[in-house]
N, C-alpha and C positions, 0 to 999 in steps of 0.2 A: 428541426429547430436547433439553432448554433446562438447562446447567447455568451458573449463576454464582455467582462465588466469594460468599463474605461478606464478605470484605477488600476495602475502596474506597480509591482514590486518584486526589482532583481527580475525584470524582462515577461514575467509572468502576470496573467492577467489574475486579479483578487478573483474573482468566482469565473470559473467556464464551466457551461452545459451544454453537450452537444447531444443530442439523440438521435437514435439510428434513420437513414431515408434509402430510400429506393431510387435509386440514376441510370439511366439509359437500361431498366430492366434488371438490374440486381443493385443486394441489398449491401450499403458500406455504415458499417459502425458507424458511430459516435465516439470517438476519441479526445474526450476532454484536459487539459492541461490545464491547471490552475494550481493558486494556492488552495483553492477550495473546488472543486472537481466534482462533475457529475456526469457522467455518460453509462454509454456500454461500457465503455473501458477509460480507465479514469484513472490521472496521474496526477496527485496534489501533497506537497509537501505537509499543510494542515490536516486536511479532511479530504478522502475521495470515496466515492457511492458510484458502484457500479457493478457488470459484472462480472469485470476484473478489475478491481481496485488498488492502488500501488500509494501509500504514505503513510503519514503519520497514523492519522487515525482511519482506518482503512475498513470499509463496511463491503461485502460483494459476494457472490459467488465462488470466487474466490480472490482473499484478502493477504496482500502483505504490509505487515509496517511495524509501527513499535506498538499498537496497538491495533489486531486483527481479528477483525471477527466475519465469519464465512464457510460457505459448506466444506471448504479447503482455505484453512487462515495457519501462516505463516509470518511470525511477528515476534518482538520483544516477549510481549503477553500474548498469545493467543487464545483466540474461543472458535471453537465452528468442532465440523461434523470428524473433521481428519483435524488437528490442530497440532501445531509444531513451532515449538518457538525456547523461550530461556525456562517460562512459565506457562502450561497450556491445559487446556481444560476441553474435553469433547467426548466423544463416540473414542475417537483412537484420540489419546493423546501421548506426545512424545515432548517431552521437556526438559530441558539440558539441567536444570536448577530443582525441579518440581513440574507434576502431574499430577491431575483427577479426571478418572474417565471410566467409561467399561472398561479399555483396556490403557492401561497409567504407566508410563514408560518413564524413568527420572531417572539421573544422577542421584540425587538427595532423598528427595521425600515425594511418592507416589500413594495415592487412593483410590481403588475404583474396585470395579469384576475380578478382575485383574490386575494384579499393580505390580511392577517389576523395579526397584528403589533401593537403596540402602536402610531407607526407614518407608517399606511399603505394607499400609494397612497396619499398621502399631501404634503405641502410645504417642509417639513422638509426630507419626502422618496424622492424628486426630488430635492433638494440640496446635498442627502448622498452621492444620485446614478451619481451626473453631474461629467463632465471629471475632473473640478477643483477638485471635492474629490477624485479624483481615486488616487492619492500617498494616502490620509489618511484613506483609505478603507484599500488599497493593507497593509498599516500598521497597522492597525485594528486586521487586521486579522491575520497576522502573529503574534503579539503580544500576540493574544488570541490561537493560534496553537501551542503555547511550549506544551503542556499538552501531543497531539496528536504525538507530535518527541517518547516519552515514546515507543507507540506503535511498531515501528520498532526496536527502541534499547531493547526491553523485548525480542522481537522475534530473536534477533540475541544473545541472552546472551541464551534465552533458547536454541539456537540449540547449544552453546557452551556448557552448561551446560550437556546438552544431551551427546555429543562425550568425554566429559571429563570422563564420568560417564559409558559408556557403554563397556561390560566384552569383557575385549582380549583373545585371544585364546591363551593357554601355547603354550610357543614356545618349542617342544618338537623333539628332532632329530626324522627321520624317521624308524619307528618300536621300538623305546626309549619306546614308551606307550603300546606296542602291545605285551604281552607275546608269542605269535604265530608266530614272526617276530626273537623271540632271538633266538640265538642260544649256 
């Protein structure tokens, strides 16, 4: 199944959903490109779901974006199983700003099993982490994930760049090119 919308913007279709199929005997992804993305693998500047997901908000197997959530999520905020990002939250978590995990790897402020931090497991990690900070986390981060927006917009200028660039076939009437055709 290959749907894409008819509504384009900035060369991209608003929603594609490609699902994987079976051709002459093996099996070729589903490679989705939209602003709103669904496939195996799935590139969308807004939302991509898949199970490699590449954008903003990026859900999959494994997730990159400014927000990523995935068994391996690499993102502005991250969540998943390995998670790695400015702010991240998992099994392993490694975050440049902030961590909570079993094992909490931070610059700043780390929670978990484990937590390795300049403020890991103390007063100041169970202040960062209590529900009154949850707005000035949730803004923390976002703050700190403009950087991470770059990544989707790189990736959808390069595939522009790509179609802008790639050689059209002369359009030549039929047997126009074929000496063996004239008469």
């Amino acid at each position: 199944m290959d749907y894409r919308s008819k509504r384009r913007c900035l060369g991209l279709p608003l929603i594609h959903i490609a699902r994987g199929r079976v051709e002459d005997g093996s099996f070729r992804r589903g490679v989705a490109k939209g602003w709103i993305a669904v496939g195996d693998i799935a590139f969308g500047p807004l939302f991509a779901l898949g199970g490699i997901a590449v954008g903003g908000l990026a859900i999959g197997g494994f997730g990159a974006g400014v927000f990523a959530l995935g068994g391996i999520a690499f993102g502005g905020l991250a969540f998943g199983g390995e998670a790695t990002g400015i702010g991240a939250a998992g099994g392993l978590a490694v975050g440049l700003y902030f961590a909570a995990g079993g094992l909490a790897i931070a610059w700043h402020v780390a929670a978990g099993g484990l937590a390795v931090a300049a403020h890991a497991n103390d007063a100041e990690a169970a202040r960062f982490f209590s529900a009154e900070n949850l707005a000035a986390l949730v803004a923390t981060g976002a703050r700190h994930a403009l950087p991470f927006l770059l990544i989707p917009v790189l990736l959808v200028f390069q595939a522009l760049v790509r179609r802008s660039i790639a050689p059209e076939e002369p359009n030549v009437p039929d047997g126009a090119g074929d000496p063996r055709k004239r008469l």
